[in-house]
N, C-alpha and C positions, 0 to 999 in steps of 0.2 A: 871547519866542517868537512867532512870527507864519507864518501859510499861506504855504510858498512859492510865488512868481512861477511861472507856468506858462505857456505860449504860450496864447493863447486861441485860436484858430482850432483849432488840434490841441485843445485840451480839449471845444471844440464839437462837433469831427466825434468824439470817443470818448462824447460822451453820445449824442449821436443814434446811433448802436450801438448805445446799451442800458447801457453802461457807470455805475455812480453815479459823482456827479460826485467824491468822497473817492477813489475806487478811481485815476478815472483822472487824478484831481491826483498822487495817490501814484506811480502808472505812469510818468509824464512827466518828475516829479522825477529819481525815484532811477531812469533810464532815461537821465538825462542831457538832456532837453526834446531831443532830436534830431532823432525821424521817431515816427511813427505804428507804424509798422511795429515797432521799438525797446520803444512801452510797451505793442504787447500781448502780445509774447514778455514782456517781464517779467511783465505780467499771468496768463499762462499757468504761468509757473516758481513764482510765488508767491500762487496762487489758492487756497493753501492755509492761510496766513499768517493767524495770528488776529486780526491788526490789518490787512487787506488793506483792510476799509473807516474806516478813522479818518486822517480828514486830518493831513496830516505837519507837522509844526512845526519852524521852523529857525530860527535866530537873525536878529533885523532885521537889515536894509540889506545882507542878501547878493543880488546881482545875478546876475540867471538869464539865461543868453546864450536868443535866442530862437533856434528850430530851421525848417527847412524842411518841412514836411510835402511826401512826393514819391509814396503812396498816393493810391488813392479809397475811399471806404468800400466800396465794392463789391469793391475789390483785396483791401484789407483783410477780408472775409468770408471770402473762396476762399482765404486765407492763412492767418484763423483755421480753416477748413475742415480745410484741405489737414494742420494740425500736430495738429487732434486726429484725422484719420486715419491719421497717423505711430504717434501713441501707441496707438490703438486697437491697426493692424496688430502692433507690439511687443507688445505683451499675446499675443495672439492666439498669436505665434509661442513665447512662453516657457510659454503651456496647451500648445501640440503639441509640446514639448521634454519637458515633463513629463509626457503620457501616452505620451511615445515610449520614458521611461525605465522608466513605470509595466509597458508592455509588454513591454518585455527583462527587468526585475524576475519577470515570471509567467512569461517562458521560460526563463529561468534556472532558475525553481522548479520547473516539470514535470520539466525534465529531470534535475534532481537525483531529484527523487521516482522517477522512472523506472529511470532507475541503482541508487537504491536496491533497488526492487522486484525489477529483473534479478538485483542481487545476491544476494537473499535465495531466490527459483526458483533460481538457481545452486549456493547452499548446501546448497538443500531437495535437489534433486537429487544432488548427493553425497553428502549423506546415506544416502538412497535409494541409492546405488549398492554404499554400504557392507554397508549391512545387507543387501542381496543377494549379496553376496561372502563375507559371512559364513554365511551360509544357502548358498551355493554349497560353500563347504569341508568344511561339515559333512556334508550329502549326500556328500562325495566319502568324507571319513570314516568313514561309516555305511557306504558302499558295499564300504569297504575293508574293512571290517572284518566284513563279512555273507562275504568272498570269503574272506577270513583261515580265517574259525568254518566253512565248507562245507569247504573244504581239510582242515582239521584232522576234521570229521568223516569224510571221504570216506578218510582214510591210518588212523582209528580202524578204520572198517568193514573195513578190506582186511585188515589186523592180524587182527582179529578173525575172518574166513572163511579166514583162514593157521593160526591157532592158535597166532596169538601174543600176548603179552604188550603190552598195551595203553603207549604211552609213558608216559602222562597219564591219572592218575586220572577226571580230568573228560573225555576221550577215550572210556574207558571206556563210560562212563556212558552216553554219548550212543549210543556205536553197538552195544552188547551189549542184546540183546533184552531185554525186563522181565517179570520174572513168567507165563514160556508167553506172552507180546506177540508176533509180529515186529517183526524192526527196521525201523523207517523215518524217513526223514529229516524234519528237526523243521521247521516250517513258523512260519517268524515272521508276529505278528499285525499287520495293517495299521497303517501310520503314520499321526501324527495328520493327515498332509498329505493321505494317501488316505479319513479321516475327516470330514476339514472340505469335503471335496470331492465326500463322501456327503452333509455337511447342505446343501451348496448347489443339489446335485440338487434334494434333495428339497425345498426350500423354490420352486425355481422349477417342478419338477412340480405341486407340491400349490397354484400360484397361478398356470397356466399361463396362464389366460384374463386374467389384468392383468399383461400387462406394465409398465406405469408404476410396478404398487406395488414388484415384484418389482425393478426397475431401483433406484428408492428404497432398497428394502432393503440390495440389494449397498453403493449408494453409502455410505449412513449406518455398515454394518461395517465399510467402507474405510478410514473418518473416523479410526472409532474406535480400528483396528488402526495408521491412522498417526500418530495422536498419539502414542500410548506410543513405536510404535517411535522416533521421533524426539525425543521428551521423557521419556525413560523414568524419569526423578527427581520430573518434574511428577506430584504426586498428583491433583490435580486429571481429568486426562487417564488415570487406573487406576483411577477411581471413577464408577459411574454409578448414579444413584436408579432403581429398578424404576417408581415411578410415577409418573413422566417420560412425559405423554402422550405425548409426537413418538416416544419410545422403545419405550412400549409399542405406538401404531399401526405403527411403520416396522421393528422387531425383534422382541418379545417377543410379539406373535398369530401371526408367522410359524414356521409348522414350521420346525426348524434352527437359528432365528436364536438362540436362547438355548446350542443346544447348541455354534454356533460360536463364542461368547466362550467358551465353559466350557474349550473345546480351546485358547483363545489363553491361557489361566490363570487367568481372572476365575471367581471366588468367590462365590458369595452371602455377606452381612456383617448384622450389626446386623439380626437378628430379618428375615430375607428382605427388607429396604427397599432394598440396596443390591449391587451388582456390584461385586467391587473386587480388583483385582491387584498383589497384596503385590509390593516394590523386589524382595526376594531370590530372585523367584518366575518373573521378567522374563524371558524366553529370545527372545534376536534372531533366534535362526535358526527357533523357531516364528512367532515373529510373520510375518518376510520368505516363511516358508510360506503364510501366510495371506495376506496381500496379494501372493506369488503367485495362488492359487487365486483373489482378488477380481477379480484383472486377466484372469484366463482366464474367468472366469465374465463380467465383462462385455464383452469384446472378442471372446469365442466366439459367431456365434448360433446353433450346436448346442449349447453345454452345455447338458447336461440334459436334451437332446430324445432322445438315443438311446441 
């Protein structure tokens, strides 16, 4: 085995480049000894090659055609130039392919996130529509039935100033005078609706000079009256520790604020530490009363002023 033959004038002008001479006997060789031009594109393809500097060995008495060299080294620079700014530019262009994906990757993702979030405001919100609808029927219910019991006392009383005989024993009752009484008509006691709408007065009367804390307070009943209605299984959300600073500053020193959970079901438990609203105990159409009266108290700026 022996160094193969290489044009010497072309091997000259590639050291005076800089080239070592092993690199560019290698180049010229297996380049075909051609052109100049020919062994530094191989140079360039295989500048990675772990034997790039160990001179080539070939069998004796092979005959190397010699080549024309038709560069100048100075052609040759702006040529080696010109290809690693080929490669550079490619690089360049395959980073902005991949931040352009990285890009659509994170709007792709907001928007799912967003959709999400819509969906679940869409959900909350029907929710919320439900339990006002059902708080709607039952007032209609109540309504009906306060009209029904006045009827029925008002045909008792007329019975009764005729001299007649009452239909209905509980008729009766209602409109025959009691014991030397006169008779008068029975007068039902305030709902818990017109109750919890007395603690809210009074809590924004008795704190009329801070608004902010008052505003606080509403919010934090709101919270609490929306959780249940909306998770009414979650225990979590029908339980609250009494000595829960945020709880005691924003609820529990304010007039009302205690006696408006009492009216939504909530209990005192476990030696007075805790508020807590039994499954069985749950009533949607108080709750959606209450978080009416939250939403009237904070969207009125007369409640409570007159």
């Amino acid at each position: 085995m022996a160094v193969p033959e290489v044009d010497k004038q072309m091997l000259r002008e590639l050291e005076l480049m800089g080239f070592p001479t092993a690199r560019a006997t290698r180049a010229l060789h297996f380049s075909g000894n051609s052109t100049i031009e020919a062994a530094i594109n191989w140079v360039i393809e295989h500048e990675n090659d772990p034997d790039i500097d160990q001179m080539p060995l070939v069998p004796i008495n092979i005959e190397i055609e010699n080549g024309t060299s038709w560069m100048t080294p100075d052609e040759v620079k702006i040529k080696l130039q010109k290809l690693r700014e080929l490669a550079r530019k490619k690089r360049d262009e395959e980073e902005q392919g991949l931040q352009r994906e990285r890009k659509k990757d994170r709007i792709r993702a907001g928007k799912e996130l967003l959709q999400a979030k819509q969906i679940n405001e869409e959900n909350e919100r029907k929710r919320l529509v439900t339990v006002q609808l059902i708080y709607k029927k039952e007032q209609e219910k109540r309504a009906r039935e306060k009209i029904l019991q006045k009827l029925r006392e008002d045909k008792a009383e007329r019975r009764s100033k005729l001299g007649l005989q009452p239909q209905d024993p509980g008729d009766a009752k209602s409109a025959l005078p009691s014991q030397g009484k006169k008779s008068s008509v029975s007068v039902n006691p305030a709902t818990k609706a017109e109750h919890m709408r007395d603690c809210l007065r009074s809590l924004k009367k008795t704190h009329k000079d801070d608004d902010a804390r008052v505003k606080r307070a509403f919010q934090t009943l709101l919270i609490y009256v929306r959780n249940v209605a909306m998770n009414p299984d979650a225990e979590k959300f029908r339980k609250i520790r009494l000595g829960n600073p945020n709880f005691q500053e924003r609820v529990a020193r304010l007039k009302g604020g205690m006696e408006f959970l009492e009216l939504c079901g909530f209990e005192k438990l476990e030696g007075d530490e805790y508020l807590y609203l039994p499954r069985d105990k749950v009533d949607m159409a108080v709750l959606s009363a209450a978080l009416s009266q939250l939403n009237s108290a904070m969207e009125n700026p007369f409640f409570g002023v007159l």
